[in-house]
PDB file with one MODEL, atoms N, CA, C and O in Angstrom:
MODEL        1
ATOM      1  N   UNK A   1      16.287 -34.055 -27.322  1.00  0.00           N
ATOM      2  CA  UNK A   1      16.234 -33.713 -25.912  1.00  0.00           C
ATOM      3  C   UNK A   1      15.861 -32.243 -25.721  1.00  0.00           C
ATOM      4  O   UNK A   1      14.974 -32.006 -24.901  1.00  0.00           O
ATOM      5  N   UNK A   2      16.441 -31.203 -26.392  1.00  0.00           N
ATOM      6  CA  UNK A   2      15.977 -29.742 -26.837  1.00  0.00           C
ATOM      7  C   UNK A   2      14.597 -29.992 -27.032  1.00  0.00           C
ATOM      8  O   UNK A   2      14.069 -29.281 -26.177  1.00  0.00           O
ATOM      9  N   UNK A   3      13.873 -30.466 -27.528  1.00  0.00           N
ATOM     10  CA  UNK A   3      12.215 -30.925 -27.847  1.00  0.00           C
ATOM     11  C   UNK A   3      11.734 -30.572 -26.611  1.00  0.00           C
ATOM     12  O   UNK A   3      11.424 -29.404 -26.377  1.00  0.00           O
ATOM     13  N   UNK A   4      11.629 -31.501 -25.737  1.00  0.00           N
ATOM     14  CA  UNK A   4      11.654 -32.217 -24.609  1.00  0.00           C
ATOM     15  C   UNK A   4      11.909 -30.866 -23.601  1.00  0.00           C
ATOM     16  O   UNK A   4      10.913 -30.191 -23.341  1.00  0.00           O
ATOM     17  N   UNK A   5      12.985 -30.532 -23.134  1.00  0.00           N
ATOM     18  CA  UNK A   5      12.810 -29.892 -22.811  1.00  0.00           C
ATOM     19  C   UNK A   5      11.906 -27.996 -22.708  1.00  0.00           C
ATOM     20  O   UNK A   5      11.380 -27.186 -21.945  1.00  0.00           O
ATOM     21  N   UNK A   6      12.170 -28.171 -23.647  1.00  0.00           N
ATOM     22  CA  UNK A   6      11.307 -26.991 -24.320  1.00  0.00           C
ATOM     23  C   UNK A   6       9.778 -27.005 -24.046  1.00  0.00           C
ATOM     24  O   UNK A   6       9.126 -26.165 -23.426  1.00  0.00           O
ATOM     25  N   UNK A   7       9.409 -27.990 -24.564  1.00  0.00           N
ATOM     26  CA  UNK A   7       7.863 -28.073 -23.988  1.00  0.00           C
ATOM     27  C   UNK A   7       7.717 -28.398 -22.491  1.00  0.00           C
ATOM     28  O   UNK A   7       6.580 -28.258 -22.042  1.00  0.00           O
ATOM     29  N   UNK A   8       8.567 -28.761 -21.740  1.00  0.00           N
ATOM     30  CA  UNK A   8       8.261 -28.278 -20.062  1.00  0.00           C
ATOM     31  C   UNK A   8       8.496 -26.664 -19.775  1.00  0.00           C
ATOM     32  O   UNK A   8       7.732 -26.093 -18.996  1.00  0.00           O
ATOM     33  N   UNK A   9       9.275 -26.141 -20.244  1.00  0.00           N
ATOM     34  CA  UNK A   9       9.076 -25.329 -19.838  1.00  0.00           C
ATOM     35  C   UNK A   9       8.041 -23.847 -20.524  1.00  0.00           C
ATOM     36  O   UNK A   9       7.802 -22.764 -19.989  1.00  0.00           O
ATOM     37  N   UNK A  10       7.641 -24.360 -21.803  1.00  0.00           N
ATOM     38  CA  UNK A  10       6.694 -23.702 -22.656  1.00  0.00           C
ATOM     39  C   UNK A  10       5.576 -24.398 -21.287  1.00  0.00           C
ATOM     40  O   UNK A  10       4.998 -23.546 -20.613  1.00  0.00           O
ATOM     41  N   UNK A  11       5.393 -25.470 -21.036  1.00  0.00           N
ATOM     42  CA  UNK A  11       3.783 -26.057 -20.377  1.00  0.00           C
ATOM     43  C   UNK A  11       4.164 -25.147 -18.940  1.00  0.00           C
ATOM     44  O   UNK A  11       3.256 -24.583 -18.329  1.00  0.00           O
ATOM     45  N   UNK A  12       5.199 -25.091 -18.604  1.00  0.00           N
ATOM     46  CA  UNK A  12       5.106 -23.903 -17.233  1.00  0.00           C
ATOM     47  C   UNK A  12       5.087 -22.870 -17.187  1.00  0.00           C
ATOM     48  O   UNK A  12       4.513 -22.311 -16.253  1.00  0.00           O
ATOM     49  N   UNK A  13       5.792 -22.080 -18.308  1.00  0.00           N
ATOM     50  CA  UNK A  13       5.004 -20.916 -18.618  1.00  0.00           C
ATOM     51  C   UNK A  13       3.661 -21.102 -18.808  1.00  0.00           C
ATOM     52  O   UNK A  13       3.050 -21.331 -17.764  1.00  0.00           O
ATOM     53  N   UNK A  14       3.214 -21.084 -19.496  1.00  0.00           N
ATOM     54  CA  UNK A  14       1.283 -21.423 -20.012  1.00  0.00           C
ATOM     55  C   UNK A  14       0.418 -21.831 -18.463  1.00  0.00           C
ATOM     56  O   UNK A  14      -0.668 -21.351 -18.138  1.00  0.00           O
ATOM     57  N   UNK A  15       1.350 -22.983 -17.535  1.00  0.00           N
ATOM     58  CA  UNK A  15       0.676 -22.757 -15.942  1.00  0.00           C
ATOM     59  C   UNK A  15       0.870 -21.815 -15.136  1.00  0.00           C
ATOM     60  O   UNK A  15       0.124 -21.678 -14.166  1.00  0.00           O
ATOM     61  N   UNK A  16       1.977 -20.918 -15.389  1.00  0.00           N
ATOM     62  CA  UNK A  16       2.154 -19.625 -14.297  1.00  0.00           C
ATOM     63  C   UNK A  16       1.049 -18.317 -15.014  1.00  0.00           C
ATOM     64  O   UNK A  16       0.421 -17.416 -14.459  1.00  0.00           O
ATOM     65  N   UNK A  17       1.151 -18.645 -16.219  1.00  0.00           N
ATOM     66  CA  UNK A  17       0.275 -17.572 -16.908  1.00  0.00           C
ATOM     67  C   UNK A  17      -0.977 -18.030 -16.633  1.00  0.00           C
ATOM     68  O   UNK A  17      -1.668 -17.014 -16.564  1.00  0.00           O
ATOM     69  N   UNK A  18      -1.572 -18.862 -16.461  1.00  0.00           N
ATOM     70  CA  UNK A  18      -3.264 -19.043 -16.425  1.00  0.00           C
ATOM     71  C   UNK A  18      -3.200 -18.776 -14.917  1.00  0.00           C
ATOM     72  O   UNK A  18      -3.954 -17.844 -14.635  1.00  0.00           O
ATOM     73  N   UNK A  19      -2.557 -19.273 -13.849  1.00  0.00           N
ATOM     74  CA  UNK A  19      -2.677 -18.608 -12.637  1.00  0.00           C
ATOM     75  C   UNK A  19      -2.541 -17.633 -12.297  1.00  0.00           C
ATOM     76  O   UNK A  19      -2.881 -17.456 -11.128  1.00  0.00           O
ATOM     77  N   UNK A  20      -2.058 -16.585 -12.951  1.00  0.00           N
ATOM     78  CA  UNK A  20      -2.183 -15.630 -12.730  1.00  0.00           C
ATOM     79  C   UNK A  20      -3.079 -15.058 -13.500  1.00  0.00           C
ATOM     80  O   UNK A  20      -3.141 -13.886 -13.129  1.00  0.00           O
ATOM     81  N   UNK A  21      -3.769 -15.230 -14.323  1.00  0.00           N
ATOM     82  CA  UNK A  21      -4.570 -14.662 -15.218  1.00  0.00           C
ATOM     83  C   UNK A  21      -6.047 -15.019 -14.080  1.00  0.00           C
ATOM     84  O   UNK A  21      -6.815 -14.057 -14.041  1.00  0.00           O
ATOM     85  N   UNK A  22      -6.458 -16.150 -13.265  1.00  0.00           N
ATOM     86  CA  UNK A  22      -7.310 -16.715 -12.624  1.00  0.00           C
ATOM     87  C   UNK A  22      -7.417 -16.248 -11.638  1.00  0.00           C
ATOM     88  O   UNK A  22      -8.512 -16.372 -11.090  1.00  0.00           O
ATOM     89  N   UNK A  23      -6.343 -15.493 -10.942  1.00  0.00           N
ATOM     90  CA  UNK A  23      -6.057 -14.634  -9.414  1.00  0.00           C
ATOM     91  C   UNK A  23      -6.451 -12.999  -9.566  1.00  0.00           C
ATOM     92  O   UNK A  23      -6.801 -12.264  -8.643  1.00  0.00           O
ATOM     93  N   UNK A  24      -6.284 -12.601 -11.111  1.00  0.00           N
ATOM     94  CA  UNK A  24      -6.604 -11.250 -11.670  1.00  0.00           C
ATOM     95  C   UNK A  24      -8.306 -11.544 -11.841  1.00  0.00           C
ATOM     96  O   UNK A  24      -9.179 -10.729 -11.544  1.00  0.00           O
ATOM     97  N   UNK A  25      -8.456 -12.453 -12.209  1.00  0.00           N
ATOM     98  CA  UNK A  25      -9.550 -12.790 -12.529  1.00  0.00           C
ATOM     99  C   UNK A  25     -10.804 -12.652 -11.394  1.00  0.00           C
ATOM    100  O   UNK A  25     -11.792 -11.919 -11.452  1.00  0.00           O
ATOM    101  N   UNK A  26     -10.406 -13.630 -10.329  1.00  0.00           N
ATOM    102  CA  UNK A  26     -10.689 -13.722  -8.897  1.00  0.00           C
ATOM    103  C   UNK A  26     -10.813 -12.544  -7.983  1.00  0.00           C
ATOM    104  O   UNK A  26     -11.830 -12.163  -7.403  1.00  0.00           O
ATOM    105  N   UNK A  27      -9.332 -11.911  -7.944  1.00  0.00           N
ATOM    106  CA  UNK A  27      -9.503 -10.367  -7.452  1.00  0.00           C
ATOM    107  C   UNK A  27     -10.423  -9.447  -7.913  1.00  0.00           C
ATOM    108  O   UNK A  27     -11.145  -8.791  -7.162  1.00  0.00           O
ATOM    109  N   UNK A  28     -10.427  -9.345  -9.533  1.00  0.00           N
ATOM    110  CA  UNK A  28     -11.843  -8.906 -10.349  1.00  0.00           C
ATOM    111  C   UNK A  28     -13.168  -8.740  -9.564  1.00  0.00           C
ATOM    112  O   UNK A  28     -13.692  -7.668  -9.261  1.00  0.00           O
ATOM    113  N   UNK A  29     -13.663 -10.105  -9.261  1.00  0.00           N
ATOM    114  CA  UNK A  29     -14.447 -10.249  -8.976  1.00  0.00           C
ATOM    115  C   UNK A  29     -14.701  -9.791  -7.693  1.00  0.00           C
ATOM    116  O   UNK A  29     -15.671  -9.060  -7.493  1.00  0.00           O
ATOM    117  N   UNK A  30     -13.894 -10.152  -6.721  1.00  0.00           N
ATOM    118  CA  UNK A  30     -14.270  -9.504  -5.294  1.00  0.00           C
ATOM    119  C   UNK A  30     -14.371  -7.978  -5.014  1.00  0.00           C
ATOM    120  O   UNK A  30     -15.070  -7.571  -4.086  1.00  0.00           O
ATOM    121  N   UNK A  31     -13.568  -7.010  -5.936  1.00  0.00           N
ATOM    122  CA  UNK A  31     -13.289  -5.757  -6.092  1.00  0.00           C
ATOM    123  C   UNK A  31     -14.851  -5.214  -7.108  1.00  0.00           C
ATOM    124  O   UNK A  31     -15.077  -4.007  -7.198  1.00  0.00           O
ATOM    125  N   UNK A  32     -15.840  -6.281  -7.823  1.00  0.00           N
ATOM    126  CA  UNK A  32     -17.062  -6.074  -8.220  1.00  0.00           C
ATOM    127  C   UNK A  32     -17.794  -6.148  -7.254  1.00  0.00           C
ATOM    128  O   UNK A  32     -18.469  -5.147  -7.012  1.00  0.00           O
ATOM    129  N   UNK A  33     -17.911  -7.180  -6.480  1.00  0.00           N
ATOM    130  CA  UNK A  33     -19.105  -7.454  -5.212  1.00  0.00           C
ATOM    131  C   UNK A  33     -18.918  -6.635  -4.363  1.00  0.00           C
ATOM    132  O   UNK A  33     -19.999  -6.281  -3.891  1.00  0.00           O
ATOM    133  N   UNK A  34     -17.793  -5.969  -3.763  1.00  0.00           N
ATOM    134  CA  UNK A  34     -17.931  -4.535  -3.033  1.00  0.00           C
ATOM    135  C   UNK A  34     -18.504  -3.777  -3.114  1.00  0.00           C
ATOM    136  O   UNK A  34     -19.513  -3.356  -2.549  1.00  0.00           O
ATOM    137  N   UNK A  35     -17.516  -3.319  -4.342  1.00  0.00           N
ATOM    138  CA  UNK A  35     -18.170  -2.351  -5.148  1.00  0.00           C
ATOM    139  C   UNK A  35     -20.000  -1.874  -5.595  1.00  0.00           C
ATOM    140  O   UNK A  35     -20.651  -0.851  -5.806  1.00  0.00           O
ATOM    141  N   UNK A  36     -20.226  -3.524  -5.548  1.00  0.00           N
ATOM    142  CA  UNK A  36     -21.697  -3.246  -6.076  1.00  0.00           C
ATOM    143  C   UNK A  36     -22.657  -3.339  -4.964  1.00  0.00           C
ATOM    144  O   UNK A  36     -23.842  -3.063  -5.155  1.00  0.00           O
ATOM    145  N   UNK A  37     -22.142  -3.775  -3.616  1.00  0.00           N
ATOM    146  CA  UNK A  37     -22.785  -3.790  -2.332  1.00  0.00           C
ATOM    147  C   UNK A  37     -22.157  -2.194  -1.349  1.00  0.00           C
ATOM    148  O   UNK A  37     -22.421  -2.053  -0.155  1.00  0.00           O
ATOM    149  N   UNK A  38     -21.454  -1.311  -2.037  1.00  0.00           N
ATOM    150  CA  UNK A  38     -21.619  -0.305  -1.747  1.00  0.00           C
ATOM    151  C   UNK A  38     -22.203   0.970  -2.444  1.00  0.00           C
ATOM    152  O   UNK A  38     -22.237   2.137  -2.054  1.00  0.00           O
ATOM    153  N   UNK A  39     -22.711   0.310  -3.748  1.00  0.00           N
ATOM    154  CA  UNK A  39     -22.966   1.382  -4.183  1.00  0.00           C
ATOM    155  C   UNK A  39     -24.651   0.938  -4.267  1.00  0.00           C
ATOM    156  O   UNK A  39     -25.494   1.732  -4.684  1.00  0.00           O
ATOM    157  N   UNK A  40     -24.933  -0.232  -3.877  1.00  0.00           N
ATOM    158  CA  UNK A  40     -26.659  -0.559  -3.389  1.00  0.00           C
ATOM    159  C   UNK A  40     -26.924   0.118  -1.750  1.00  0.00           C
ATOM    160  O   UNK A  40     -27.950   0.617  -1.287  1.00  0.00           O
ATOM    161  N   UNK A  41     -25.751  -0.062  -1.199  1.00  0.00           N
ATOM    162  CA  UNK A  41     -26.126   0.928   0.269  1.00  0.00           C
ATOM    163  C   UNK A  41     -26.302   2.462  -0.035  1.00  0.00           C
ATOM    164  O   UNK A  41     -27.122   3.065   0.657  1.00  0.00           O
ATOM    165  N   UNK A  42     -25.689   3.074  -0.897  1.00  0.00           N
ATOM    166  CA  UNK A  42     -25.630   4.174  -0.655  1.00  0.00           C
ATOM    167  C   UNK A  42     -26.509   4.195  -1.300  1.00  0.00           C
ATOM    168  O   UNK A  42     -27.355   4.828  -0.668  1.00  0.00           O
ATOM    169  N   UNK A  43     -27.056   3.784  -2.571  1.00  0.00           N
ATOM    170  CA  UNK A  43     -28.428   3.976  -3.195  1.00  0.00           C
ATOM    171  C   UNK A  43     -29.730   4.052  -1.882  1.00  0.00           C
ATOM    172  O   UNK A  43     -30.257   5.063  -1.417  1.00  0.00           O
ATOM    173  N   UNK A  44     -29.900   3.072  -1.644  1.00  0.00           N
ATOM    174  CA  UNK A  44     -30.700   3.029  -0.433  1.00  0.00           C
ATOM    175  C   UNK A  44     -30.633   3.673   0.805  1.00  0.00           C
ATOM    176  O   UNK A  44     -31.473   3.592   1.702  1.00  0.00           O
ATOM    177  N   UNK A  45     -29.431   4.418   0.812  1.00  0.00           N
ATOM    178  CA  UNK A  45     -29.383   5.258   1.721  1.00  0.00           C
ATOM    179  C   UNK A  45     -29.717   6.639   1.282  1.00  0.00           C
ATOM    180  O   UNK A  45     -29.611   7.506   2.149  1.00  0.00           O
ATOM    181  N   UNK A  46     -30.020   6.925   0.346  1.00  0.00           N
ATOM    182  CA  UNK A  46     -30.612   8.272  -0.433  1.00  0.00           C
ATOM    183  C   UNK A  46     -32.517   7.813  -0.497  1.00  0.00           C
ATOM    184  O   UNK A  46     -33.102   8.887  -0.627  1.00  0.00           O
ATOM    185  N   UNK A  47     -33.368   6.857  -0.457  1.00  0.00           N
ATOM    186  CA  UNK A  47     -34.561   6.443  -0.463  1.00  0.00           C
ATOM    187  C   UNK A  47     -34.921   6.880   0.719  1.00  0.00           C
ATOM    188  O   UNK A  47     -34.155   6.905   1.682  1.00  0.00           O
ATOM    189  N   UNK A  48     -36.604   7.414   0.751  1.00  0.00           N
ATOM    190  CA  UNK A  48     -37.319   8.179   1.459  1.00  0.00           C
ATOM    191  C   UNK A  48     -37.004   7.260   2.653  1.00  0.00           C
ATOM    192  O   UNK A  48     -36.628   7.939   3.609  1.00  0.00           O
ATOM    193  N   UNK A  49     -37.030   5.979   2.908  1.00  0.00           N
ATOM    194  CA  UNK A  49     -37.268   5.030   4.211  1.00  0.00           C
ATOM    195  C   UNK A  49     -36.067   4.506   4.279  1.00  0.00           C
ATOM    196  O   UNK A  49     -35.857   3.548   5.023  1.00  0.00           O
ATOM    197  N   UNK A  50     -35.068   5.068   3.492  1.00  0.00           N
ATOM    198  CA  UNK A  50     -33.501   4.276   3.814  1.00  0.00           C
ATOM    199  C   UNK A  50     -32.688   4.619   4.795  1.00  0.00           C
ATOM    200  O   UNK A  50     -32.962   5.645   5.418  1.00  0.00           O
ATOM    201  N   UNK A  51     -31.718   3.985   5.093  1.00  0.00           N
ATOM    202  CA  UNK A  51     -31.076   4.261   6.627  1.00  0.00           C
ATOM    203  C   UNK A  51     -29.887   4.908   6.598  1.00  0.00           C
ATOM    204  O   UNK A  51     -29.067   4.099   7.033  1.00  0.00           O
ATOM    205  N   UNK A  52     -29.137   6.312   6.217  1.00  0.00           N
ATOM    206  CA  UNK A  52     -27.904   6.343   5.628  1.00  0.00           C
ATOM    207  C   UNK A  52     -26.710   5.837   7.135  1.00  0.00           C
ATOM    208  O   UNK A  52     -27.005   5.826   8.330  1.00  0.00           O
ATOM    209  N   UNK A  53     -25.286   5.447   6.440  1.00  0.00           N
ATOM    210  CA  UNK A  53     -24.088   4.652   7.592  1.00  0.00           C
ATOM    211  C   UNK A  53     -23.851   5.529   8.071  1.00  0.00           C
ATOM    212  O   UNK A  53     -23.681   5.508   9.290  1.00  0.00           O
ATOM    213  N   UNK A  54     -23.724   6.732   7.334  1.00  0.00           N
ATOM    214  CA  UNK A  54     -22.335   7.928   7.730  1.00  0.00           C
ATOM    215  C   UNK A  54     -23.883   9.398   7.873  1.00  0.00           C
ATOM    216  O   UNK A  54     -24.641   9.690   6.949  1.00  0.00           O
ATOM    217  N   UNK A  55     -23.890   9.810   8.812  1.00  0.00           N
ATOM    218  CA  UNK A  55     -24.797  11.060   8.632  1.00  0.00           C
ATOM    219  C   UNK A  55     -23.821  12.208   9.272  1.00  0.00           C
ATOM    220  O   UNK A  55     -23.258  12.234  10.366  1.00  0.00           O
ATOM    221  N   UNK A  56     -23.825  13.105   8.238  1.00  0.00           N
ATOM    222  CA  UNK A  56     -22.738  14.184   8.815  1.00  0.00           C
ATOM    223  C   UNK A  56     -22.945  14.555   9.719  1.00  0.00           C
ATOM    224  O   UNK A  56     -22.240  14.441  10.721  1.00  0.00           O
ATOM    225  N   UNK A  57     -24.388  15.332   9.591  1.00  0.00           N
ATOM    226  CA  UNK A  57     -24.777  16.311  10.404  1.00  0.00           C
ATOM    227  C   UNK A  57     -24.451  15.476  12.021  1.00  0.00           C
ATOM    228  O   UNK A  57     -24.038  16.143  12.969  1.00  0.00           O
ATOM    229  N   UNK A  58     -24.605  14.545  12.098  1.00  0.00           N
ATOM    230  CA  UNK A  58     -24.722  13.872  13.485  1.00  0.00           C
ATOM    231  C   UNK A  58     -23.360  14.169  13.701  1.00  0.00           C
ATOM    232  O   UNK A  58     -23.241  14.610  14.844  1.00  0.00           O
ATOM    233  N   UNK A  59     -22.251  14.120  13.092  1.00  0.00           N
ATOM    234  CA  UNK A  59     -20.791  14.357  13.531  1.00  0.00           C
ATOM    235  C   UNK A  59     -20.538  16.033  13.442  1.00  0.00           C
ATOM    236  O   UNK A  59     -20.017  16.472  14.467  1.00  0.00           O
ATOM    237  N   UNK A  60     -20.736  16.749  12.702  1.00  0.00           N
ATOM    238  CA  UNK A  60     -21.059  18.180  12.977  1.00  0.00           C
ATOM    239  C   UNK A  60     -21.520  18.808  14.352  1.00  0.00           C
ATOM    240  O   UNK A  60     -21.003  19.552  15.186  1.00  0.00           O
ATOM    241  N   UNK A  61     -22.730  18.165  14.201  1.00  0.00           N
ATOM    242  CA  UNK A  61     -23.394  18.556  15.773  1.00  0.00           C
ATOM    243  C   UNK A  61     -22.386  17.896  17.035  1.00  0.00           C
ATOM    244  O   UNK A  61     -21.827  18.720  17.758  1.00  0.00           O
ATOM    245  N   UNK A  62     -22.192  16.673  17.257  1.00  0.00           N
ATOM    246  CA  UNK A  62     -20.894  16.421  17.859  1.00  0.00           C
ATOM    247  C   UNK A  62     -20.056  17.330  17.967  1.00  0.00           C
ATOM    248  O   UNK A  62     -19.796  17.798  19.075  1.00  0.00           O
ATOM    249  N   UNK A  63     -19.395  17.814  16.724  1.00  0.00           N
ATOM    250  CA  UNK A  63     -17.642  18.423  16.916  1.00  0.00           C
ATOM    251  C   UNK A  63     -18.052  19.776  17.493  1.00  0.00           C
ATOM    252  O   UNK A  63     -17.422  20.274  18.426  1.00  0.00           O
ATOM    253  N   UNK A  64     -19.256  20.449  16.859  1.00  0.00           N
ATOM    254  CA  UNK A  64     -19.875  22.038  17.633  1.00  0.00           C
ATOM    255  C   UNK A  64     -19.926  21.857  19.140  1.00  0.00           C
ATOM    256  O   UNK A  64     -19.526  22.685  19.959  1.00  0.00           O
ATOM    257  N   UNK A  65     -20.455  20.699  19.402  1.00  0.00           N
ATOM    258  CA  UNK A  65     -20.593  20.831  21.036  1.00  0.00           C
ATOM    259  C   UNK A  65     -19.261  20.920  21.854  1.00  0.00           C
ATOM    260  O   UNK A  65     -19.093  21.625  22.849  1.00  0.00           O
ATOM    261  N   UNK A  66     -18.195  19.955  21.182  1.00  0.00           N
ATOM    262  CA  UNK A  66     -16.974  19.903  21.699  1.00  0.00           C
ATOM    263  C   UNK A  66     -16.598  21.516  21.475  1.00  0.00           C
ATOM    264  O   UNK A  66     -16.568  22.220  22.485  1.00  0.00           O
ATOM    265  N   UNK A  67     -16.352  22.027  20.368  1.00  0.00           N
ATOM    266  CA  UNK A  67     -15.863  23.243  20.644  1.00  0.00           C
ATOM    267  C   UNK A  67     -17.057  24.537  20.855  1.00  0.00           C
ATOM    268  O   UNK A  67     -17.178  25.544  20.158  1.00  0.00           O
ATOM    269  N   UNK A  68     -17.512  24.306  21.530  1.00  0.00           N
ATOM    270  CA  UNK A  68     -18.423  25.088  22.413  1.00  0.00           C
ATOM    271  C   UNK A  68     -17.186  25.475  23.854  1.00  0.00           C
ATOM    272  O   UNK A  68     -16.921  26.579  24.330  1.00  0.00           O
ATOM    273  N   UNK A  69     -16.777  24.456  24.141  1.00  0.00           N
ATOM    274  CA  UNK A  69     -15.717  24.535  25.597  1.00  0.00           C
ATOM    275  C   UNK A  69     -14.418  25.464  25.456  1.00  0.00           C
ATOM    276  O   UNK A  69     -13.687  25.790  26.392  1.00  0.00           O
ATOM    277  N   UNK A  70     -14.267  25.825  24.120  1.00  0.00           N
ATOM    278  CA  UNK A  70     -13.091  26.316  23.413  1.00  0.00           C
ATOM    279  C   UNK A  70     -13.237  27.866  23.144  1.00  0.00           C
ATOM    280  O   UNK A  70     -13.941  28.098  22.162  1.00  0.00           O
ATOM    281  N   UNK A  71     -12.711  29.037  23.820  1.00  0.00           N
ATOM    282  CA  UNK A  71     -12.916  30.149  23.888  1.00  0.00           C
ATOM    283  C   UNK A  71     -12.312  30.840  22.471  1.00  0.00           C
ATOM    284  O   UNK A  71     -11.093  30.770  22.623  1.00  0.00           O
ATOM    285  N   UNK A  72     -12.467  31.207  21.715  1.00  0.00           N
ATOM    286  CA  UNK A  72     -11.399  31.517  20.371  1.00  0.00           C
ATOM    287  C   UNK A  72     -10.343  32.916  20.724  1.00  0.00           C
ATOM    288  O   UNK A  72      -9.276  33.348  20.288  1.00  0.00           O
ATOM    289  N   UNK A  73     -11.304  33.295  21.738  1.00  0.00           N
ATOM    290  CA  UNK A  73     -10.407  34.772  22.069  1.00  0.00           C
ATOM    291  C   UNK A  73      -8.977  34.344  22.698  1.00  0.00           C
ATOM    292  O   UNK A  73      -8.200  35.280  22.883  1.00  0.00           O
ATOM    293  N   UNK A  74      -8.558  33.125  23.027  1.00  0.00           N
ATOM    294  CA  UNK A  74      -7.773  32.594  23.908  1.00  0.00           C
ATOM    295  C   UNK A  74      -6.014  32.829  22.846  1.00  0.00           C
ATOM    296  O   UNK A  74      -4.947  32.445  23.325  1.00  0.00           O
TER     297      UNK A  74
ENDMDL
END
């Protein structure tokens, strides 16, 4: 009966371990396809005809205008 039992719970260990080994596995993968679809944007966002997401200067020029209204002598 020790037999017996033993190998259920050896076969459920061995199923909690492959599921989790398959979810590491899985996460792997989605944490690659990001990864590799952000680092093809930003590639292409450095190319003569590419479109960059984030352009500083456009938020620079923004924040200067705002503190244009802002006297420093104050």
């Amino acid at each position: 009966m020790n037999t017996l039992e033993a190998a259920y719970i050896f076969s459920i260990s061995l199923l909690v371990i492959a599921t989790l080994i398959n979810g590491a596995i899985h996460l792997q993968s989605r944490i690659n396809a990001y990864t590799r679809s952000a680092l093809e944007s930003e590639i292409n966002s450095h190319e003569a005809d590419g479109e960059k997401i984030f352009k500083p200067e456009n938020f620079i020029r923004e924040i200067s205008l705002f503190e244009q209204d802002v006297d420093p002598a104050e």
